[in-house]
PASEBA-1860 file (N, C-alpha, C; in nm, 3 decimals):
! residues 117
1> XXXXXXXX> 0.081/-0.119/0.000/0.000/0.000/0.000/0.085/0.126/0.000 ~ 0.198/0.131/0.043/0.309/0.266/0.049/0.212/0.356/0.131 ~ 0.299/0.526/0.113/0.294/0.592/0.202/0.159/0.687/0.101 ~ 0.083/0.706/0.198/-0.067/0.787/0.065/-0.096/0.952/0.221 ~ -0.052/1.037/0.149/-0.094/1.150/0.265/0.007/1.159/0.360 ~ -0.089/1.115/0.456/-0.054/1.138/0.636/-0.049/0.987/0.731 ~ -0.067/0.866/0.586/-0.066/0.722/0.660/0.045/0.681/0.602 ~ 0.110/0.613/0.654/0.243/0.534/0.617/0.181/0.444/0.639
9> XXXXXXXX> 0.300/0.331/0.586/0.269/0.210/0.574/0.358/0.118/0.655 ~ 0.359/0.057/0.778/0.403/0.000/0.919/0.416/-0.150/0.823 ~ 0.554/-0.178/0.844/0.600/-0.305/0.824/0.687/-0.355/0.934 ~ 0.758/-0.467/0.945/0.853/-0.524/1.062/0.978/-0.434/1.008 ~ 1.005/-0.419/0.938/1.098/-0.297/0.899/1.107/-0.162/0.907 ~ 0.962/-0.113/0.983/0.944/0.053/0.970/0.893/0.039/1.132 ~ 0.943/-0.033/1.193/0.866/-0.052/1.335/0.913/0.088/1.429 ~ 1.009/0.133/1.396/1.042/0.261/1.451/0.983/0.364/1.412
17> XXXXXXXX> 0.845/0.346/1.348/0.770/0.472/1.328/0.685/0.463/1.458 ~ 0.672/0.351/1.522/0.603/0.335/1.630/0.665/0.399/1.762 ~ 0.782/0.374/1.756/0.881/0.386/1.892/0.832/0.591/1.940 ~ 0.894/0.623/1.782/0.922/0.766/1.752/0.811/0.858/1.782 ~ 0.687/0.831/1.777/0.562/0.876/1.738/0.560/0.862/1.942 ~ 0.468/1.036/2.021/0.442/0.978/2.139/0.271/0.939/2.161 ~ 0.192/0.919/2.001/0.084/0.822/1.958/0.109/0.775/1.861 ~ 0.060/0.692/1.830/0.039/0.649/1.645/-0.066/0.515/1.696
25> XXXXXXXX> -0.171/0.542/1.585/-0.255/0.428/1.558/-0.185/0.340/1.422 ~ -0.255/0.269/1.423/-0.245/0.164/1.349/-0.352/-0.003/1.326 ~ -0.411/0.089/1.174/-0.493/0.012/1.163/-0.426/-0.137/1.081 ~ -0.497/-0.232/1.099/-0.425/-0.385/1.083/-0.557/-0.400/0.943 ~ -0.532/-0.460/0.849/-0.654/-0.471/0.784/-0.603/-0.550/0.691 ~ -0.658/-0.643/0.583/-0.664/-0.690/0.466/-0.716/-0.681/0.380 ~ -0.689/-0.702/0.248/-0.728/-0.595/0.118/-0.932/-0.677/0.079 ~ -0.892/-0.807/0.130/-1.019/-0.886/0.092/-1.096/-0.854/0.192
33> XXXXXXXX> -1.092/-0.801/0.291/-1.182/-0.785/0.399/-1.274/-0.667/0.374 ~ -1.370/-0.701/0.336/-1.502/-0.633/0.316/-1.522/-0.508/0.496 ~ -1.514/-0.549/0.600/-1.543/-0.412/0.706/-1.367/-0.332/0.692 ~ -1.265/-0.391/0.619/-1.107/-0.291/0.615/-1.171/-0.149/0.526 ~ -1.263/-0.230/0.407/-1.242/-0.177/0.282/-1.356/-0.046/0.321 ~ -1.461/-0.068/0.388/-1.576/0.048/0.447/-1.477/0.106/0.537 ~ -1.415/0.085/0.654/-1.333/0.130/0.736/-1.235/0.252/0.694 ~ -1.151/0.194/0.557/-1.034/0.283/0.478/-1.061/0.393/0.481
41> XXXXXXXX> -1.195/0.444/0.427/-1.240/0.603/0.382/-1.253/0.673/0.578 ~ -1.303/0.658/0.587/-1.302/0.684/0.741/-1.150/0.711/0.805 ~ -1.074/0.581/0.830/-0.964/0.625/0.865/-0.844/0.750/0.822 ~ -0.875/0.732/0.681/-0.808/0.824/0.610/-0.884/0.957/0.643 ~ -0.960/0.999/0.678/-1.051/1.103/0.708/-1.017/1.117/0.835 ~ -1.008/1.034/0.940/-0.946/1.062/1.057/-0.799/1.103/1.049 ~ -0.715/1.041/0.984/-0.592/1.073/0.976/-0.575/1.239/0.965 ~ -0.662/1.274/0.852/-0.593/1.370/0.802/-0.630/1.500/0.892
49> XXXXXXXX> -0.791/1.458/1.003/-0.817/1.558/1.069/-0.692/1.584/1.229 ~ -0.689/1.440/1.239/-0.614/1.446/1.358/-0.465/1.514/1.334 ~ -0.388/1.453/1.204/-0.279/1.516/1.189/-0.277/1.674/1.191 ~ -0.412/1.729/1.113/-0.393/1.929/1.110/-0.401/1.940/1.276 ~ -0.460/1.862/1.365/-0.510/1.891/1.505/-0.361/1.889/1.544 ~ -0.340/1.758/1.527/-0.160/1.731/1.651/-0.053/1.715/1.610 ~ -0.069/1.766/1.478/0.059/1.776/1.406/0.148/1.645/1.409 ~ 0.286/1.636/1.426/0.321/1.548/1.427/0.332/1.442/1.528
57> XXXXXXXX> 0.263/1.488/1.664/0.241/1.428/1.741/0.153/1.272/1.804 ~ 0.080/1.262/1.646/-0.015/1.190/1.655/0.013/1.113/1.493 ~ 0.048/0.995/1.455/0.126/0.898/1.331/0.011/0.824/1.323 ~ -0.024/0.789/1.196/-0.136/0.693/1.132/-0.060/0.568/1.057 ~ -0.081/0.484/1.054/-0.019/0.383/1.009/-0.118/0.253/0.951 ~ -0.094/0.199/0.855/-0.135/0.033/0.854/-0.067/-0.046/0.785 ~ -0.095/-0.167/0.860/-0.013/-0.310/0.856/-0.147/-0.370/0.799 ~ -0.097/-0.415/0.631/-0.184/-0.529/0.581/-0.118/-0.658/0.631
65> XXXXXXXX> -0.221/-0.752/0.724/-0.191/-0.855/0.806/-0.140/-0.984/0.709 ~ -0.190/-0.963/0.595/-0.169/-1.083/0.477/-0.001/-1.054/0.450 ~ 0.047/-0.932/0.452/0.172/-0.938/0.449/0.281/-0.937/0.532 ~ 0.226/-0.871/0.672/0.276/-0.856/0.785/0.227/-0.944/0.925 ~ 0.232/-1.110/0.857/0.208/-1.171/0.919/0.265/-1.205/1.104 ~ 0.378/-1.224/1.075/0.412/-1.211/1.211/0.391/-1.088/1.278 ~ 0.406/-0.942/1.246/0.369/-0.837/1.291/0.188/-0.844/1.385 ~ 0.133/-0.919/1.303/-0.033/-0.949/1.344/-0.010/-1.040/1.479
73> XXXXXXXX> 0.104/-1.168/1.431/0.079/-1.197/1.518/0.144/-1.172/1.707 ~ 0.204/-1.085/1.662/0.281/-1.007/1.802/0.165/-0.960/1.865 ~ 0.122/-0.899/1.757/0.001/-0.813/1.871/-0.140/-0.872/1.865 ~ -0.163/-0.988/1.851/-0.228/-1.078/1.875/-0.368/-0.994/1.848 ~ -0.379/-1.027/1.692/-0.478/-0.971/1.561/-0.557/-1.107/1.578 ~ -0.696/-1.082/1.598/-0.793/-1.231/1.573/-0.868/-1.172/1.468 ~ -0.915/-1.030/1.481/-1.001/-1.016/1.369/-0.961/-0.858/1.317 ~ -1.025/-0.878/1.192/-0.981/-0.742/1.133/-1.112/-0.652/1.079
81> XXXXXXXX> -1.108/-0.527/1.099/-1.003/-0.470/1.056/-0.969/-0.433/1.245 ~ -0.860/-0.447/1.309/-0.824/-0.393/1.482/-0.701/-0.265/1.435 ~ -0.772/-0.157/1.536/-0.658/-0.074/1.544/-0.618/-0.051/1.721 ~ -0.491/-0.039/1.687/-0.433/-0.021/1.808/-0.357/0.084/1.824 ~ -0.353/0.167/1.950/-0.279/0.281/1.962/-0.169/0.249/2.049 ~ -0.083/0.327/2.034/0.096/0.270/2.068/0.132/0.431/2.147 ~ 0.197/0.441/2.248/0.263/0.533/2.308/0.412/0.457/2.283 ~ 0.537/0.550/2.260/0.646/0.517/2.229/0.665/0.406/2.227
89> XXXXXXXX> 0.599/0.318/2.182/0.659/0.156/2.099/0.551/0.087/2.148 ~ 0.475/0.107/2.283/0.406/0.025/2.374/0.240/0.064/2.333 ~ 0.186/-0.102/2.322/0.041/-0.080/2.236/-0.070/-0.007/2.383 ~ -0.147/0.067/2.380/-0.201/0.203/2.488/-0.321/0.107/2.477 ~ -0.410/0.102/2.408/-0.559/0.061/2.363/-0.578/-0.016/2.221 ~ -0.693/-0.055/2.230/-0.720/-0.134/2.068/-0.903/-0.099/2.073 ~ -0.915/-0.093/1.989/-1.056/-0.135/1.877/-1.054/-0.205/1.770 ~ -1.183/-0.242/1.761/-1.257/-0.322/1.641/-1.283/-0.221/1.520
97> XXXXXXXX> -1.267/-0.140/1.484/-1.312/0.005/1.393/-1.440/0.056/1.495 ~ -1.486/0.141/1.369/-1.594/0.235/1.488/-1.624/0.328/1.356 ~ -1.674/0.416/1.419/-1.768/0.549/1.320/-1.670/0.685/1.319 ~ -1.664/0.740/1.228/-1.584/0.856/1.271/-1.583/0.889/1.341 ~ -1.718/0.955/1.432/-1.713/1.023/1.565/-1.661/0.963/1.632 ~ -1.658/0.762/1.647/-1.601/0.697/1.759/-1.444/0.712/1.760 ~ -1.392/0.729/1.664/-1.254/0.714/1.587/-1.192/0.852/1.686 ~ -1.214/0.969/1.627/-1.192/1.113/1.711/-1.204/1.113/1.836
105> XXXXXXXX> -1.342/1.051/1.916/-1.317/1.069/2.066/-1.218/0.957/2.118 ~ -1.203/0.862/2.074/-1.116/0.757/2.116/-0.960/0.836/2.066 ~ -0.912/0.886/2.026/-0.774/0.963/1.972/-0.788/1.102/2.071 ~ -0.910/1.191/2.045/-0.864/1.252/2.141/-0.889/1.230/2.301 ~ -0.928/1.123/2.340/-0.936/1.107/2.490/-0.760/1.059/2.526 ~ -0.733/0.940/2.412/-0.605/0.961/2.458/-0.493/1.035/2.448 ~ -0.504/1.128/2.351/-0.403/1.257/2.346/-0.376/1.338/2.464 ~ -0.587/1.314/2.552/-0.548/1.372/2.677/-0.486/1.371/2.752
113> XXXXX> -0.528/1.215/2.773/-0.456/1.108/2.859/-0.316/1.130/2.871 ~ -0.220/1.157/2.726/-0.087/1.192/2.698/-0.016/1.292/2.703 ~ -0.116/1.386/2.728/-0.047/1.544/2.743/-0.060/1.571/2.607 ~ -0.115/1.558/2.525/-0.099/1.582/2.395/-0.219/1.688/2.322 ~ -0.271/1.689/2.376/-0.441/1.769/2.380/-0.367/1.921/2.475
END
């Protein structure tokens, strides 16, 4: 998928976008998965609001699980599409997706949480 905007693309090789970032989500998804593919437009819509909000403080990311298999299975992916939020390397929270509005209050409750708000 490469880098599109304000989402990069999180492989076992780019794992230090996680470390670096003091948030970054990261949605886990697969290209055949019918709730990734409704999910995408949304996330990307979150991305791009949260990034003008927190600047660089706040990293969007996804790991397609079909390719980043062991990556899924570290963080112990059962179903997709799961995003998980990471404070300097360490996973903070997870969801199942959600609605935009759910997407925003869940990012900014923990920005609060982080000093980041």
């Amino acid at each position: 998928m490469g880098e599109s905007g304000t989402i990069s693309e999180l492989t076992s090789n780019t794992l230090e976008k996680l470390s670096g970032a003091p948030l970054a989500i990261v949605d886990f998804w697969a290209p055949w998965c019918g709730p990734c593919r409704r999910l995408a437009p949304i996330f990307d819509e979150v991305a791009a609001e949260m990034t003008a909000k927190y600047g660089g403080r706040v990293a969007f990311l996804k790991a397609n699980v079909d390719n980043e298999q062991a990556l899924a299975e570290k963080h112990g992916i059962m179903t997709i599409p799961t995003l998980i939020a990471f404070s300097k390397g360490e996973p903070v929270d997870r969801r199942a997706g959600g609605t935009k509005a759910d997407l925003v209050r869940w990012i900014d409750k923990m920005a609060l949480d982080l000093g980041l708000a």
